[in-house]
C-alpha positions as CSV (number, residue, x, y, z in Angstrom):
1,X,0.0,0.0,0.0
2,X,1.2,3.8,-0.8
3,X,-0.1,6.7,0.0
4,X,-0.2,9.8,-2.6
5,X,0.3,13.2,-1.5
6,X,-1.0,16.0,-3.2
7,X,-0.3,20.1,-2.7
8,X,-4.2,21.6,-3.3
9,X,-3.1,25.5,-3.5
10,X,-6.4,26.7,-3.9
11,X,-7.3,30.4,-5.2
12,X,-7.4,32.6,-2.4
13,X,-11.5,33.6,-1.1
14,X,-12.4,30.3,-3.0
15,X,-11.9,28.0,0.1
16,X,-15.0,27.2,1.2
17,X,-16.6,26.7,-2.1
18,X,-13.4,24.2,-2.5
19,X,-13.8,22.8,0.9
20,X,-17.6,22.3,0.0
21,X,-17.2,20.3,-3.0
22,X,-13.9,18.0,-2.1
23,X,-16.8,16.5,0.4
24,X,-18.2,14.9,-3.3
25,X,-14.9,14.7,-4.8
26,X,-13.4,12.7,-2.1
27,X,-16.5,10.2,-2.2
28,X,-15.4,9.9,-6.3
29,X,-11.9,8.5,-5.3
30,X,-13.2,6.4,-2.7
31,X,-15.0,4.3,-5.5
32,X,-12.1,3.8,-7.2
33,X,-10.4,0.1,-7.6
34,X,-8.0,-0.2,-5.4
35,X,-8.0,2.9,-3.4
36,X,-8.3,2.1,0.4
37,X,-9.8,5.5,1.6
38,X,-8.8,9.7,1.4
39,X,-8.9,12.4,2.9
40,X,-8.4,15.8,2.2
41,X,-6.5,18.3,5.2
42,X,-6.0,22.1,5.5
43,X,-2.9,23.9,6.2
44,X,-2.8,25.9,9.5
45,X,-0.1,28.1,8.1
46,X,-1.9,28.8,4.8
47,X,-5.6,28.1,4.7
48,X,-5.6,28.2,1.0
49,X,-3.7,25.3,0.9
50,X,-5.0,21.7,1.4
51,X,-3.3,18.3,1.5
52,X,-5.2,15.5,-0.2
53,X,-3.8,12.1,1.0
54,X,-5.2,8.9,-0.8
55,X,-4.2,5.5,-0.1
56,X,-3.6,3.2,-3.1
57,X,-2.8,-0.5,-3.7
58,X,0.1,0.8,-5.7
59,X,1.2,3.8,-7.7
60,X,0.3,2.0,-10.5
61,X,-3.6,2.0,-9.4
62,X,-3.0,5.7,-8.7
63,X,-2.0,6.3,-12.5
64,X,-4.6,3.6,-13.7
65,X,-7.0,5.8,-11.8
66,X,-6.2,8.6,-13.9
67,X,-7.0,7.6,-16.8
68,X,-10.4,6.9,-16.0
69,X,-13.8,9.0,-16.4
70,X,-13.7,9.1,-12.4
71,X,-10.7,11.1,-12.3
72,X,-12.2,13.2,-14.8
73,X,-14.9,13.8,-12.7
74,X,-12.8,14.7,-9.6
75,X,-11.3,17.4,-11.9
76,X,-14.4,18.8,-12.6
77,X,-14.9,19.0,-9.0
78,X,-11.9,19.9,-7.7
79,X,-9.4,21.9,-10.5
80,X,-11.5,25.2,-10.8
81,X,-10.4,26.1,-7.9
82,X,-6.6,25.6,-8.1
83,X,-4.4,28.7,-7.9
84,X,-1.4,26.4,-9.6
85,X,-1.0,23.3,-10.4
86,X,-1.0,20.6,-7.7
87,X,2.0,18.9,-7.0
88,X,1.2,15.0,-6.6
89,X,4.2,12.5,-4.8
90,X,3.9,8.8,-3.5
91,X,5.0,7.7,0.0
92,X,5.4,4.2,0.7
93,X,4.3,2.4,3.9
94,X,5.6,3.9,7.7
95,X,9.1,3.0,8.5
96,X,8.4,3.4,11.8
97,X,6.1,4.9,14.2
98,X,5.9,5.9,17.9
């Protein structure tokens, strides 16, 4: 299992109407093969950024994912709102925890 980070800089005064329709975008992902559940988070720091954190069976069912009409429905949900583009990385598994 990995887990996909992505950066969400979202257009400044847009985030609540970004924050309102991740709730339906997050439920898109979720019906995905292979994903094992998401969550979307918002920076303390700087509320117009938001980490979206999807677990996958792979990175390979991440990027089978996007080619699929769901992921084109989570960008009509979710990219009108971007200030940039998102910047997407893959974690494996915890090393260690405490």
């Amino acid at each position: 299992m990995i887990t996909e980070h992505a950066w969400l800089p979202v257009t400044p005064g847009r985030e609540e109407e970004f924050a309102a329709a991740v709730v339906d975008a997050l439920r898109v992902i979720e019906s995905a093969p292979d994903c094992h559940g998401a969550e979307v988070r918002r920076q303390i720091e700087d509320p117009s950024t938001f980490l979206l954190l999807v677990r996958w069976s792979s990175v390979e069912a991440h990027m089978a994912f996007r080619a699929t009409a769901l992921f084109e429905t989570w960008r009509g949900l979710t990219h009108p709102f971007y200030a940039t583009t998102p910047t997407v990385t893959h974690f494996t598994e915890a090393l260690a925890r405490g």
